[in-house]
N, C-alpha and C positions, 0 to 999 in steps of 0.2 A: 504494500500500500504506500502511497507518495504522500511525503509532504512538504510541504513547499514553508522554506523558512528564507526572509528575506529575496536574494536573488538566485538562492540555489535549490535546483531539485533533488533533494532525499530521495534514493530510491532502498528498502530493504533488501539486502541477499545474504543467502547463507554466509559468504564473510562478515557481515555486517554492516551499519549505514554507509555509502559509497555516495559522499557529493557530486553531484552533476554542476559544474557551474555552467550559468545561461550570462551572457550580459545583459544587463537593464536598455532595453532600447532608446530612450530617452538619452541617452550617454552615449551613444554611439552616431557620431556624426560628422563619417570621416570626411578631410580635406575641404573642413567649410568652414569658411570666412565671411564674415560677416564688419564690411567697411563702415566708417563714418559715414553718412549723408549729411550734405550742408545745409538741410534742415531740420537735423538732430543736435547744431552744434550751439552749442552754452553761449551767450551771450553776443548772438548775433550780429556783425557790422555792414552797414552798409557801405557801398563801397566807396561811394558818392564822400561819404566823411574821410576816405583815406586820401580818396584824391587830392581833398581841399586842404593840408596839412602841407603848410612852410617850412616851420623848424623842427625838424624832428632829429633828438640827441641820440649818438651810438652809444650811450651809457655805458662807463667804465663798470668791474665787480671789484671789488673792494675786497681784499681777504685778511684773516687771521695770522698772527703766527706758525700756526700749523696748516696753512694754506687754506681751511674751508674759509666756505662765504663768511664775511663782515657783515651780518645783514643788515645791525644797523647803522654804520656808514653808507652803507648801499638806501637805506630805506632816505639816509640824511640829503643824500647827494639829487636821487629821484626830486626828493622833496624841494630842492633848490630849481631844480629844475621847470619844476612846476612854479613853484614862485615868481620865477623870473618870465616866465614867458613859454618857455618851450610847449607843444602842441602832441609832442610823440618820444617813444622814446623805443631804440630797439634794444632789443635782451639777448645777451649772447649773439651780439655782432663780433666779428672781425676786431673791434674795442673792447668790447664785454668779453672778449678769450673766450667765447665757445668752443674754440677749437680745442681745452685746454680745460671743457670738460667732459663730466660722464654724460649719458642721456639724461639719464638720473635726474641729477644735477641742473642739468640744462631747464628739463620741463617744472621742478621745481620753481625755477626761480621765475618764469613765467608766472608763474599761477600764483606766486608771490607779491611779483608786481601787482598783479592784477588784480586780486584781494586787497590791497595796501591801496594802489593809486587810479584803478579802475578805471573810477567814475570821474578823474580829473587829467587824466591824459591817455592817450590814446598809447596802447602798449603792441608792441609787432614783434613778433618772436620770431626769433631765425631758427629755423627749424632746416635750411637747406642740406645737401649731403653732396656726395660724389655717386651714391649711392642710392638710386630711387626708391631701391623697399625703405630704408633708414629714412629718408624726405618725406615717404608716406604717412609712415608711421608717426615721425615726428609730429609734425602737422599735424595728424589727428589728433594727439595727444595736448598739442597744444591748443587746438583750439577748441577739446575739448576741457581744461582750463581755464579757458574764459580769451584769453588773448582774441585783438583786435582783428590783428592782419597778420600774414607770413611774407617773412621775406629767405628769396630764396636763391641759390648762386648757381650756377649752368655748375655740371658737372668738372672739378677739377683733376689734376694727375691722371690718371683713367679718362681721357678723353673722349668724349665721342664723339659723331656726325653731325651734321646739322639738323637730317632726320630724328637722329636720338635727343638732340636736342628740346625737340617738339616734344616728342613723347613725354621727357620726362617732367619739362613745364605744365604738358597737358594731364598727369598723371595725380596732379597736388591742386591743378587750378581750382575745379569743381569744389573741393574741400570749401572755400572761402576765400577774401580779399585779400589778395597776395601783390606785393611787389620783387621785379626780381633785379638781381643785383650785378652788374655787367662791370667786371674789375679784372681788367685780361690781365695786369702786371700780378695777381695774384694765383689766377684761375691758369693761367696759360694757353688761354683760347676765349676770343673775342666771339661776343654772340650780336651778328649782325643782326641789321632792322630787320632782311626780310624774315628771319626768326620769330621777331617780337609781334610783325604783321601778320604773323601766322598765327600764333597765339591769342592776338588779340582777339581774336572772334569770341575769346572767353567772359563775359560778361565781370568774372572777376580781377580782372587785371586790372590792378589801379594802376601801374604808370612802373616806371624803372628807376632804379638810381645809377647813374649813366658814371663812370669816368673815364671815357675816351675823351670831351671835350667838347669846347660848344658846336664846331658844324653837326658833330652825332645828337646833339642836347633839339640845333634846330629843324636838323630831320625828324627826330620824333614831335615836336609842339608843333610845323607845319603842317600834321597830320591828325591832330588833338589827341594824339597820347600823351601823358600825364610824365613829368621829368622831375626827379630830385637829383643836383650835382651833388657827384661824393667825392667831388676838390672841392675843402674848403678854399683854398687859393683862386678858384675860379669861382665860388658859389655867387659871387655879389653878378656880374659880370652876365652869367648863366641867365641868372634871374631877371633881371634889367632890361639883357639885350639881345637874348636870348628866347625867353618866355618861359623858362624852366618853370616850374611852381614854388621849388622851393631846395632847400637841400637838406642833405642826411651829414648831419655834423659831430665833427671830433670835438673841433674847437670849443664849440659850446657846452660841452662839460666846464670849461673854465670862465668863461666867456658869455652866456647864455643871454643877459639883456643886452649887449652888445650883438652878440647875432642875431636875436628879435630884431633888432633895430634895421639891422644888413636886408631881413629879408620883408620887413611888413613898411621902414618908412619910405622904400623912394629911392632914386638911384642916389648914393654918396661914395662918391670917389676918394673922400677924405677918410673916410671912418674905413672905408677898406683899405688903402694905403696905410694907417693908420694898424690893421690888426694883422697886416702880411707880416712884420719880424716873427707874431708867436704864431702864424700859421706854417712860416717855414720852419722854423723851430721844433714843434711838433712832428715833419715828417725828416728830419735831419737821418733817421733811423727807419725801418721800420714802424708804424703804428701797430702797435699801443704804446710803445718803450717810451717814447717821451712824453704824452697824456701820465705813464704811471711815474714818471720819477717828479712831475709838477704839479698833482695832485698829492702827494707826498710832503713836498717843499712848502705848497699850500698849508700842511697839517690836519687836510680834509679825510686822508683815508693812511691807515699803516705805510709804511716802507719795505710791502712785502711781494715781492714778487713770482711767479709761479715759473718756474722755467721751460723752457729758453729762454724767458724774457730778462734781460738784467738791465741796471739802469744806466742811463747816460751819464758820460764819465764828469770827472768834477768841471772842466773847466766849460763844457755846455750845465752844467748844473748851475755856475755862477754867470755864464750868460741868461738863466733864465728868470732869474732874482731881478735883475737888472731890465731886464722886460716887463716883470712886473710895477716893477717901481717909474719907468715909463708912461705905460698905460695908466696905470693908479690900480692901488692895493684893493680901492674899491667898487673895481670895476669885475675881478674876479669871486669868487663863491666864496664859502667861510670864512674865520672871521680871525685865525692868527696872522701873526707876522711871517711874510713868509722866510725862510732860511735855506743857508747853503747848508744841504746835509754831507756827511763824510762817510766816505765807503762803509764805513763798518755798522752806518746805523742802518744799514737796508739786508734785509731776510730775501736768503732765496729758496727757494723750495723746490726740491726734484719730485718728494711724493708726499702725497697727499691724498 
């Protein structure tokens, strides 16, 4: 006689009770995936709102001694940010060292921002890869966190086609209001317009953050695709004479009512002549290396750096003292003195 306990069939025999296992049908449900739909996803943006967005900051992350996040430096900095003007802000940019973290980590801090500063700036998570399932997935994840918009880079190292291109753009668009981020000195391969005219048929596409330059900046706004410059050095210029809408800025981590002013009052030739020593300055290196050794000097966030990244050697350290005191102490964020720090006060961190 059988009986049935849980998911297995008892049956009796002369050796004695011999379980049958059955699997529970309901649990059996091979090789199915079950994707985000962009009208499942948490706090919905239009796209309309990403477009119209000037200054939008690559916000630095700010860490501990032991490398993890600062959050609340991070939370301090956001918040300057907002005060000042800024409209956007992306997380785990090329600035923010996403590259430098875990997924983890990454979606985290998103969903951070976005609980924290929500409702008063508009937050865009880089969520991109080299990699499309990791882009996919990102992406879901973040925008099922709440974030605004994705921003996202053509595939690097591992190149692909201009065909693969598409795909992979067209793979993340549906998700939600994405910008994508076109920086060949980083990527290794320039994604032309007719790429982006190809994409654009996606309803989600707000617009690009271009840094090839302005005739690329005036191809796309001749067309009424949406442009953020990602040279600060060219952002005024862009915007003016150009029609860019606005740009995706380093500078304004330090800088933020100053480049409100670059991009909302009116063309000034002075006040950009004017902030070109700290925007050369800032790319003397690599970006982020000079944003984290002057944010530091500031006294706004640790002297801790995550490596590879180490900091600009002293005598640009004391060029950038002197920059400050140029422009005026209070024209910058926070509120110490700034100083020339000495090798030994800066942490570097391999693991974390």
């Amino acid at each position: 006689m059988a009986s049935v306990i849980g998911c297995c069939s008892l049956k009796s025999t002369h050796r004695g009770v011999m379980p049958k296992w059955r699997s529970p049908r309901a649990a059996v449900i091979p090789n199915f995936h079950l994707p985000m739909r962009s009208n499942e996803v948490k706090n919905r943006t239009n796209v309309d709102d990403i477009k119209s967005l000037r200054l939008i900051t690559a916000i630095k992350t700010p860490y501990l001694p032991d490398g993890r996040f600062d959050l609340e430096a991070y939370d301090a900095l956001v918040n300057m940010q907002i005060e000042d003007g800024a409209e956007g802000v992306i997380v785990g940019g090329t600035t923010g060292e996403g590259q430098l973290m875990s997924w983890d980590e990454h979606i985290m801090l998103i969903g951070h921002t976005v609980n924290c500063f929500g409702g008063s700036i508009k937050v865009i998570g880089n969520t991109g890869s080299n990699s499309t399932r990791e882009a996919i997935h990102a992406t879901e994840q973040g925008f099922a966190v709440g974030m605004h918009a994705a921003l996202h880079i053509n595939p690097y190292y591992g190149k692909t086609s201009l065909e693969g291109l598409v795909s992979h753009f067209n793979s993340v668009l549906p998700m939600g209001p994405t910008i994508i981020y076109n920086v060949p000195s980083r990527t290794g391969q320039d994604i032309p317009p007719r790429v982006i005219h190809t994409v654009a048929q996606s309803s989600n596409l707000a617009g690009i953050k271009e840094c090839i330059g302005h005739d690329r900046v005036e191809q796309y706004t001749s067309n009424d695709i949406v442009v953020w410059s990602g040279n600060d050095d060219q952002c005024h210029d862009s915007r003016w004479d150009y029609r860019a809408t606005g740009v995706i800025s380093v500078t304004s981590n330090l800088v933020p009512r100053l480049m409100r002013e670059l991009m909302f009052g009116g063309k000034n030739p002075a006040l950009n002549a004017k902030l070109m020593p700290l925007m050369e300055w800032l790319f003397v290196e690599p970006n982020p290396i000079g944003l984290n050794t002057a944010l530091a000097q500031l006294g706004v966030v640790r002297p801790v750096f995550r490596l590879p990244y180490v900091p600009l050697p002293l005598a640009k350290r004391v060029e950038f003292v002197n920059i400050v005191k140029e422009l005026g102490r209070e024209n910058f964020i926070g509120e110490k003195d700034v100083q020339v720090l000495d090798d030994d006060d800066f942490i570097l961190v391999g693991r974390y």
